[in-house]
Chimera marker file (.cmm) of the C-alpha trace (Angstrom):
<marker_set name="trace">
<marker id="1" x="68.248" y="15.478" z="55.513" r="1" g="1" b="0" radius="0.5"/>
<marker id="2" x="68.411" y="17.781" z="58.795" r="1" g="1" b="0" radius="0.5"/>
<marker id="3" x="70.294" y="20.185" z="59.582" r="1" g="1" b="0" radius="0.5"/>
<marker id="4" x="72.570" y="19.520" z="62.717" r="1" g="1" b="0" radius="0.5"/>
<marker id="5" x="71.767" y="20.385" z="65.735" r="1" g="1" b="0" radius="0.5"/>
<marker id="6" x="72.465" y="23.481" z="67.442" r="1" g="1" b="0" radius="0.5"/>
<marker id="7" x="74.683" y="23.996" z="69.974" r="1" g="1" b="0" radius="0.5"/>
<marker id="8" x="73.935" y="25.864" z="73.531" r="1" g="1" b="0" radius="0.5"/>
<marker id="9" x="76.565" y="28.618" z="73.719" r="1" g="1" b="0" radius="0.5"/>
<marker id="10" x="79.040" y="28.265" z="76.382" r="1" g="1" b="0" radius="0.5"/>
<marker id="11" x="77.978" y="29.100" z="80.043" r="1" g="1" b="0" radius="0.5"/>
<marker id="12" x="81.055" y="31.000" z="81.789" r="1" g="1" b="0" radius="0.5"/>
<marker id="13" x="82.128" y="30.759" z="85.074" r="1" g="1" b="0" radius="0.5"/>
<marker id="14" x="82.359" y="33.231" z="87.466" r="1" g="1" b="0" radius="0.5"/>
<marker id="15" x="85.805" y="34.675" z="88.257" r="1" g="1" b="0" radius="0.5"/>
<marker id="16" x="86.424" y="32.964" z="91.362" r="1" g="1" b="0" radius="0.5"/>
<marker id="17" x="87.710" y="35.126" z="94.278" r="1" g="1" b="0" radius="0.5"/>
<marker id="18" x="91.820" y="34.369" z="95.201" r="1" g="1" b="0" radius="0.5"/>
<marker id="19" x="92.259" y="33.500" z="99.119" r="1" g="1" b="0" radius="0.5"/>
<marker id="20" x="95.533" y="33.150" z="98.778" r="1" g="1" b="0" radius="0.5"/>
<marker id="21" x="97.548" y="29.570" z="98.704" r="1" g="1" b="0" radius="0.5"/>
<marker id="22" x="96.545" y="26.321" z="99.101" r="1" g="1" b="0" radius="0.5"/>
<marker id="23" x="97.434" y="24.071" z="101.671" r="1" g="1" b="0" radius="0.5"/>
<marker id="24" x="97.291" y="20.324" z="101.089" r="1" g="1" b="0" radius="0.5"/>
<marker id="25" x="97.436" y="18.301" z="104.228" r="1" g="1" b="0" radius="0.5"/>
<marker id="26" x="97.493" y="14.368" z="104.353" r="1" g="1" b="0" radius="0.5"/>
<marker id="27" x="97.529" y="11.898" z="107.033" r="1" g="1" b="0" radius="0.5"/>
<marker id="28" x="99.568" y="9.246" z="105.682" r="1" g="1" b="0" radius="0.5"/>
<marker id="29" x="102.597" y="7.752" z="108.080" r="1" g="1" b="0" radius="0.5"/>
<marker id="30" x="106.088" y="8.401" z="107.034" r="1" g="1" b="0" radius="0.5"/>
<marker id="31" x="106.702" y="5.317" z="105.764" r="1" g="1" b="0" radius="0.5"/>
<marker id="32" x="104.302" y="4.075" z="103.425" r="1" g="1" b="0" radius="0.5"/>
<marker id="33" x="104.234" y="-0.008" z="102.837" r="1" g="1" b="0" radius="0.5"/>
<marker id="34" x="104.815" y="-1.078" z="99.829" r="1" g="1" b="0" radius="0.5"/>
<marker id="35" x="103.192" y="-4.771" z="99.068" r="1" g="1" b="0" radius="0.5"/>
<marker id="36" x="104.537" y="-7.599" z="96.812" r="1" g="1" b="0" radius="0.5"/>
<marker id="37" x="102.379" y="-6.763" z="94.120" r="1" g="1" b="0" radius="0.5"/>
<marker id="38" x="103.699" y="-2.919" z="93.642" r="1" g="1" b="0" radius="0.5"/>
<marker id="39" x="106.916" y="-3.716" z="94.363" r="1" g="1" b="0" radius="0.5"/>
<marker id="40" x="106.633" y="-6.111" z="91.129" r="1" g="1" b="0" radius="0.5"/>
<marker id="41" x="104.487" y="-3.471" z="89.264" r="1" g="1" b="0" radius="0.5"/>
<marker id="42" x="107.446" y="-1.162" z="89.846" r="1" g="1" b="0" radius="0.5"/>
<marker id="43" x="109.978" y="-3.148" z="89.055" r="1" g="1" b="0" radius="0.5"/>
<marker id="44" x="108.137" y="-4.441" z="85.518" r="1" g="1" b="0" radius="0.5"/>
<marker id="45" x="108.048" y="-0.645" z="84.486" r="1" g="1" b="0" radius="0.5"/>
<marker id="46" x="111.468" y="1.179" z="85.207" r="1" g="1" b="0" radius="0.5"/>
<marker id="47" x="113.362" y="-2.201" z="84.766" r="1" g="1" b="0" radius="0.5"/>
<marker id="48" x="115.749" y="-0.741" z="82.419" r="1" g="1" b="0" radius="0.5"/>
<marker id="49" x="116.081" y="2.294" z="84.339" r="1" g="1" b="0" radius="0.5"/>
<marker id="50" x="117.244" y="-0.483" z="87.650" r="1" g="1" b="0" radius="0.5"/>
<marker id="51" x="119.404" y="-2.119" z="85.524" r="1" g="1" b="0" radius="0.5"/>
<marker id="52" x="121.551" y="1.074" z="84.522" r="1" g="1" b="0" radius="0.5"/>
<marker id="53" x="121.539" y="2.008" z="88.045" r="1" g="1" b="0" radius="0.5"/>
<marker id="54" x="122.291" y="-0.977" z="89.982" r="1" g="1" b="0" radius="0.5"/>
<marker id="55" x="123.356" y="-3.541" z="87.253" r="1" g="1" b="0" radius="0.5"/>
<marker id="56" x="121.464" y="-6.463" z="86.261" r="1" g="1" b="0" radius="0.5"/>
<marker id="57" x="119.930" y="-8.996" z="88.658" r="1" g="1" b="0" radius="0.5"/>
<marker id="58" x="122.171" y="-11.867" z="89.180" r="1" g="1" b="0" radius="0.5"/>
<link id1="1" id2="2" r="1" g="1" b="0" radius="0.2"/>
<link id1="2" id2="3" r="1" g="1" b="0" radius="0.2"/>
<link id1="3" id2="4" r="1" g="1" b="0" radius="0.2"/>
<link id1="4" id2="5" r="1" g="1" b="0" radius="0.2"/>
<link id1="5" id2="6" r="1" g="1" b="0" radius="0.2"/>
<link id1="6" id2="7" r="1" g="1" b="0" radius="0.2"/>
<link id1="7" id2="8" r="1" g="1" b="0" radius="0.2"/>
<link id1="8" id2="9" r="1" g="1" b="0" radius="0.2"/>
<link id1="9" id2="10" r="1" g="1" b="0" radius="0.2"/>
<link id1="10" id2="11" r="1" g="1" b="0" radius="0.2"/>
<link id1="11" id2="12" r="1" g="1" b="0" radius="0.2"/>
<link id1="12" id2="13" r="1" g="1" b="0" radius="0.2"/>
<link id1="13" id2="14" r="1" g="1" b="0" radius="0.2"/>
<link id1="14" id2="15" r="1" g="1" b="0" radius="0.2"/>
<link id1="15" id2="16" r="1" g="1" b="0" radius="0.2"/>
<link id1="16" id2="17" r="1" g="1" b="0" radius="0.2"/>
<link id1="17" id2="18" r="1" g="1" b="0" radius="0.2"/>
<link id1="18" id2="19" r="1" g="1" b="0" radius="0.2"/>
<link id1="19" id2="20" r="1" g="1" b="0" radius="0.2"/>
<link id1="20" id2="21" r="1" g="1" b="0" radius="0.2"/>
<link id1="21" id2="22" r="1" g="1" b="0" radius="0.2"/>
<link id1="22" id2="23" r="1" g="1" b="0" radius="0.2"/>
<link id1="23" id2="24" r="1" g="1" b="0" radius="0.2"/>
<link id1="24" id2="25" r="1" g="1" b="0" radius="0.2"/>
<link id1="25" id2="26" r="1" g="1" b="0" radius="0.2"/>
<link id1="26" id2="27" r="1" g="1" b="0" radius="0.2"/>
<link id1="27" id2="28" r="1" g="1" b="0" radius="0.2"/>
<link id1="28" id2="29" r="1" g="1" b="0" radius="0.2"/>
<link id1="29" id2="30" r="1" g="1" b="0" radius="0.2"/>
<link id1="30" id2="31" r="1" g="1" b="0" radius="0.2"/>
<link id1="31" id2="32" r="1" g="1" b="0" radius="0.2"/>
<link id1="32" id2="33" r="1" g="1" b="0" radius="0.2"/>
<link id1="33" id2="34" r="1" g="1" b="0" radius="0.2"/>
<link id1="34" id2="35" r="1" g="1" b="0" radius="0.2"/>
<link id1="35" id2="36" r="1" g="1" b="0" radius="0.2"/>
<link id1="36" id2="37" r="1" g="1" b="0" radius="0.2"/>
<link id1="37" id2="38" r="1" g="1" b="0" radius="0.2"/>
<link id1="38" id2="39" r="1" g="1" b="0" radius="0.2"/>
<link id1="39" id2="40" r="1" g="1" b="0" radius="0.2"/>
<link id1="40" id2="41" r="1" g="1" b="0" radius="0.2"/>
<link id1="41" id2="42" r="1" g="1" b="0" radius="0.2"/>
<link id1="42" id2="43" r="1" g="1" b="0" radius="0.2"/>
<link id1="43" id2="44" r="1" g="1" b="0" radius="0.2"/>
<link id1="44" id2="45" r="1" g="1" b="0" radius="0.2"/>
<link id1="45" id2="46" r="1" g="1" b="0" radius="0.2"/>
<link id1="46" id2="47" r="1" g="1" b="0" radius="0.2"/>
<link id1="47" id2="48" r="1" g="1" b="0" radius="0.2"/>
<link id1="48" id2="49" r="1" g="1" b="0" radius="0.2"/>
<link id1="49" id2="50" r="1" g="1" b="0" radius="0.2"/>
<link id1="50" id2="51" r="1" g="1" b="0" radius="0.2"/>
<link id1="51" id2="52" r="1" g="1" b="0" radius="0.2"/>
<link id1="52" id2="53" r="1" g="1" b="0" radius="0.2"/>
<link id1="53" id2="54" r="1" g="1" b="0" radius="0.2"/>
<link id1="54" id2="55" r="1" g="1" b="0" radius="0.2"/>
<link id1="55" id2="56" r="1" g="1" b="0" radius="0.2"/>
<link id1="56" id2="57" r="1" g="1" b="0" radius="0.2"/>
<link id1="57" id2="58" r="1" g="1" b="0" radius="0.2"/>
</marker_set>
């Protein structure tokens, strides 16, 4: 039998220099469309969650 192999020791990171916040930007409109398909993907998962909110679909 062998022995296992060794492991290389951990490599550290440098301590990374703080330049304060940071700022996420995006360039998506206002109003995002939703299609058919996520609309029923969304619907399948927090169905129970609809129901005790708006009551059952007739």
């Amino acid at each position: 039998m062998r022995a296992p192999p060794r492991r290389r020791p951990k490599v550290r990171a440098h301590a990374v220099e703080d330049d304060g916040p940071i700022v996420v930007t995006d360039d998506w409109p206002e109003q995002v469309p939703i299609g058919d398909a996520e609309l029923r993907v969304i619907e399948g998962h927090l169905r129970e969650e609809l129901d005790a909110l708006f009551g059952p679909l007739p």
